[in-house]
N, C-alpha and C positions, 0 to 999 in steps of 0.2 A: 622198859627201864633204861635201856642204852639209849633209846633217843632221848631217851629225859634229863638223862646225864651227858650226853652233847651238849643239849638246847644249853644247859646253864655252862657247861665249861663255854660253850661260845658267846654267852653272853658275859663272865665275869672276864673273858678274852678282849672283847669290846671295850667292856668299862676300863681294862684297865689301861688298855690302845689311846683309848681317849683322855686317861687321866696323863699317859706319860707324853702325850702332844702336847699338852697345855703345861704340860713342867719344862718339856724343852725350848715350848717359843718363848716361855715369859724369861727363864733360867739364861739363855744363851741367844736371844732375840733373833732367835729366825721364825725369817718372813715364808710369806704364803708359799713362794715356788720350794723351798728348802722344805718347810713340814710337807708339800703335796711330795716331792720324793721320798720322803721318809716314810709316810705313807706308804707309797707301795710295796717300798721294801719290803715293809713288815708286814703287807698284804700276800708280797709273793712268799713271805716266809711260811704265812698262816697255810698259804696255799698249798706249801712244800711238804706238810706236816698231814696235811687232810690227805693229800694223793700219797702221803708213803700208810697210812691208816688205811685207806681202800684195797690197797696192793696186799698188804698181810691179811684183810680178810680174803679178796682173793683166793692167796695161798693157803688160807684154811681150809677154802670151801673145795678146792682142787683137792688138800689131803684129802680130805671126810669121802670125797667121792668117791679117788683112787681105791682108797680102802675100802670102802660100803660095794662097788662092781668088781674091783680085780683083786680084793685082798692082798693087797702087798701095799712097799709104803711110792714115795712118790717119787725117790731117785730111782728103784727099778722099774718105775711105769716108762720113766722120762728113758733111761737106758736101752728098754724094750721098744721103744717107739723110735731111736735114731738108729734102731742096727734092722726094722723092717719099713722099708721102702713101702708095702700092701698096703700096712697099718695106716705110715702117712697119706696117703693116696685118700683113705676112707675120711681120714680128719680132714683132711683137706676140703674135700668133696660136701663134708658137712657143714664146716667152714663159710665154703660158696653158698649156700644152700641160705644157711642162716642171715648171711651179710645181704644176700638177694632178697630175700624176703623185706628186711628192714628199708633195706632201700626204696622199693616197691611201697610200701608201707608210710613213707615215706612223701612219694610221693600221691598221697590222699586214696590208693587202692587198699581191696579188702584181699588178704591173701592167707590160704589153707594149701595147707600141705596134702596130698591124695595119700590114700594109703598103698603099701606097698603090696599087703596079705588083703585080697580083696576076699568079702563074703561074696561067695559061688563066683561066674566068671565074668574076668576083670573087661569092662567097657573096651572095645578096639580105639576110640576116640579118644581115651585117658590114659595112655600111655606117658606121663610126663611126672613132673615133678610137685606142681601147683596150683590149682583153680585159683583166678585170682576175676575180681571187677570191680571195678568203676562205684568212688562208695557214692551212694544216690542214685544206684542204678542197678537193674537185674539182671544182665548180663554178663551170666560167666565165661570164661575161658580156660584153656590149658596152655601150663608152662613148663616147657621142658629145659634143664638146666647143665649144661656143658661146662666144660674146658678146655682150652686148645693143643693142641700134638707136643706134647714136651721136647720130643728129640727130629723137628719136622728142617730142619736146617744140617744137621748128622743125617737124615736122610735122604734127604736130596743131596746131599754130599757137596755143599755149599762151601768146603774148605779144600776146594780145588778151584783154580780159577775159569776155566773155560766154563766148568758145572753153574760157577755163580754169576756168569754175564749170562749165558743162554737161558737160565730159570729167571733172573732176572726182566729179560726180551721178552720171554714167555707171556711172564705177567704185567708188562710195560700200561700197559691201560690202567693198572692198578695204583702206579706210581705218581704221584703229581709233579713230582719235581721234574718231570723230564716235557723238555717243554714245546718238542717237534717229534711227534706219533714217528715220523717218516725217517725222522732223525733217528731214531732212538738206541740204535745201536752205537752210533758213538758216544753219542751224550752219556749210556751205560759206562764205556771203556772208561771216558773220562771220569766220571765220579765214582771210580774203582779204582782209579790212579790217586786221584784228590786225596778221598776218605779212608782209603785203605791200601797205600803206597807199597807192606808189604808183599802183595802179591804180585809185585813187580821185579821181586827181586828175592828175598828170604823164602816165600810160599811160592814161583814160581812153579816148581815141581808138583806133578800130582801125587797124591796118598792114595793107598789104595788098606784096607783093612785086613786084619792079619788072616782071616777064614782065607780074603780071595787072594793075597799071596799063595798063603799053603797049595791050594790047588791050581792055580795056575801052572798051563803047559806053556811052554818057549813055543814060538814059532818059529821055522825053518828062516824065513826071511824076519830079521830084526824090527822091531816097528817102536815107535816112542813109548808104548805102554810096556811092553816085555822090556826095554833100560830100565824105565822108574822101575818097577819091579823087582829086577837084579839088584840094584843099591838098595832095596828096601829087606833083602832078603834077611838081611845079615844083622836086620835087630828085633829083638823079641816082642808079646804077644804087650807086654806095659809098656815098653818103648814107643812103637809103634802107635798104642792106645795115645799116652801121652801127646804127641805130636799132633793127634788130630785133635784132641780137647784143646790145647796150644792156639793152635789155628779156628777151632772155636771159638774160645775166649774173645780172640781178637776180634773175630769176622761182626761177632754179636757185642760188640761196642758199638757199631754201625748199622748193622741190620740184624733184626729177628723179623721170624714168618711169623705171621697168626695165619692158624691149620686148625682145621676140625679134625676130628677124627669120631666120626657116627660108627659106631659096631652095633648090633643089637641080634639076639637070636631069632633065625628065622621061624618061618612057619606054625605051626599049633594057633594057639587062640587071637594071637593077633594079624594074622590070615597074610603073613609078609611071605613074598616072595623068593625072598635074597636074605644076607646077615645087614641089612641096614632100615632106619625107621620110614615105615609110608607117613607119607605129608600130611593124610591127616590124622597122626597120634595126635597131635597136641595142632597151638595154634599159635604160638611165640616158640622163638629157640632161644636160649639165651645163655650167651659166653664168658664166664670169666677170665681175663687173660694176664691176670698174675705175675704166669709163671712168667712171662714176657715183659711187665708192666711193673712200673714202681712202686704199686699197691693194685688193692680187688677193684675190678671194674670191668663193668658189662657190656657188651656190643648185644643187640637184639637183630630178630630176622624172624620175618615169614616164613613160614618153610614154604609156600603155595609160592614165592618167588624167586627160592632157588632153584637150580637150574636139575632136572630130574636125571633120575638117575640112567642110562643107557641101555640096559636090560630090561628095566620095569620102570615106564613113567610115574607110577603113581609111589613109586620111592625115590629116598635121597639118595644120594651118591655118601660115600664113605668121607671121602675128604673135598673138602673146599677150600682154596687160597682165598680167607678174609682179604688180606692186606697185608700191610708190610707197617712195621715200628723201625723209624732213620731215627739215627744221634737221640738214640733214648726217647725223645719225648712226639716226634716228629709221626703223627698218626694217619697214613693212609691205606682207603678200606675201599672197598668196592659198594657201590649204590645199593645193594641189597641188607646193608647192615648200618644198622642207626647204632649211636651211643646214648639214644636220648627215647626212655622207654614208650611216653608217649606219642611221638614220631612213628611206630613201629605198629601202636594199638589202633591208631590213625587206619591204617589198610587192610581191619578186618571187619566183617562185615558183618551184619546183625545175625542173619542165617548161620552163620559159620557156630552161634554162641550154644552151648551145651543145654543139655537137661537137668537143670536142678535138681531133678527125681534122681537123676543113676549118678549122683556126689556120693563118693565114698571117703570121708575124712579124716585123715590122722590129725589126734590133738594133744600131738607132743609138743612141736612147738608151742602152743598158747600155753603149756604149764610146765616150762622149764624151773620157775622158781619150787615145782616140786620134787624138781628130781634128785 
């Protein structure tokens, strides 16, 4: 009944768009370019009116929901949700999950979500997120779904200056803009002087956080880190904090890391060695990097050509330096990670592709409209 009462509000909408064009040209003799703006106008107005329509059902279908799972109404869902960090985590995560799929979907693949409660025990191969394949083709795979180390620049302690030329050197292969391998320790200084002139002068000093104040002992002979230390003693555990967010801020106008951060529990059914995933749970990894990036978007990888882990070959490593994001928009990644999905589906090989028979499928996503 509501689309029926659209159709004609959009249609007596029309008539009367078109009746008041032909009263203004003949009325006030405007020509062609004059009614084509008028046009729009009233096109973008029509537009103005449909997109604030969609928005309020939106927001009903948010109340209905709120209420129908959390019985409560939907300013303390929203209140609930900005005072736990877990919470957003979890929407976030679904978020990626959902945008990924579409994307994928997108681009002309068929994509199921794996369940997560398998009946009896779960495949060691389907550890991931998504079977997805090639529509016109029988060939499944697994996709495992990521996001990059939220705080991987605070941990490398990137907002002290030695910290961020040396991790910088480190990963200098990764970098494109530095344009002599041989060179590249100055070419670093220099575009640390360039792009980030504070630490030449304001951030020269190092930070060091308030835990390794507290416990820090002096040493008998004086040394550059027990100074900064002493001047540092004398302000508290938010001060302190402060300063190095400060110098975050700054530093990540310029640079962020993109960092993986693989955890996964060892041992029992999925026969892992370590607390990280073996290469072959799944057969795509794939990274949203958001929390980095101007919006959702996915870097893709092999796992069979990241580089294994040093304990146990036949795992990954916990963390990986993707790359690095310069002046916001400026994207360099190391050779094992595409942005581009089919680029990535390109290097797996027919053997690698799963058994139809042991798909276990969750099909929430395909009936969201019933939730």
């Amino acid at each position: 009944m509501k689309f029926i009462c659209c159709q004609l509000a959009l249609q007596q909408f029309n008539d009367l768009f078109n009746k008041s064009i032909y009263y203004f040209m003949s009325k006030y003799k405007i020509g062609y370019n004059s009614t084509k703006r008028l046009n729009i106008d009233c096109l973008e107005m029509f537009e103005y009116y449909k997109s604030k329509e969609r928005n309020m059902l939106i927001i009903e279908q948010l109340t209905k929901f709120v209420d129908k799972v959390f019985k409560t109404t939907l300013e303390v869902f929203y209140e609930a949700l900005k005072m736990s960090p877990n919470a957003q985590g979890y929407v976030s995560g679904s978020v990626t999950e959902l945008l990924l799929k579409r994307h994928l979907e997108n681009l002309e693949f068929t994509v199921k979500r794996i369940r997560e409660k398998w009946e009896g025990e779960k495949h060691q191969n389907h550890h991931g997120d998504f079977y997805f394949k090639k529509e016109n083709n029988d060939l499944w795979y697994v996709l495992e779904s990521k996001g990059v180390k939220s705080n991987s620049e605070k941990w490398h302690k990137l907002y002290n200056y030695e910290k961020l030329k040396t991790f910088l050197y480190k990963h200098r292969e990764k970098i494109s803009w530095i344009q002599d391998k041989d060179n590249a320790e100055q070419e670093i200084k220099q575009w640390v002087q360039d792009n980030l002139p504070k630490f030449s002068n304001d951030y020269k000093d190092n930070l060091y956080d308030y835990e390794e104040i507290q416990k820090y002992k002096s040493p008998k002979r004086e040394t550059q880190k027990s100074k900064d230390i002493d001047q540092l003693r004398r302000y508290s555990r938010e001060e302190i904090q402060n300063m190095i967010d400060d110098r975050l801020s700054y530093l990540m106008t310029k640079i962020k890391v993109l960092e993986t951060h693989f955890v996964s529990g060892a041992g029992g059914q999925s026969n892992r060695t370590q607390a990280t995933p073996r290469k072959d749970e799944f057969n795509i990894i794939s990274i949203d990097i958001f929390l980095r990036w101007t919006e959702h978007k996915f870097l893709f990888a092999n796992p069979k050509n990241l580089e294994s882990s040093g304990a146990d070959e036949n795992h990954l490593q916990q963390n990986y330096i993707m790359g690095f994001i310069f002046n916001e928009t400026q994207l360099c990644l190391t050779d094992e990670w595409y942005d581009n999905f089919n680029d990535v589906v390109f290097t797996l090989d027919a053997d690698e592709a799963i058994d139809e028979n042991d798909m276990q499928i969750d099909y929430r996503l395909d009936n969201l409209d019933n939730a």
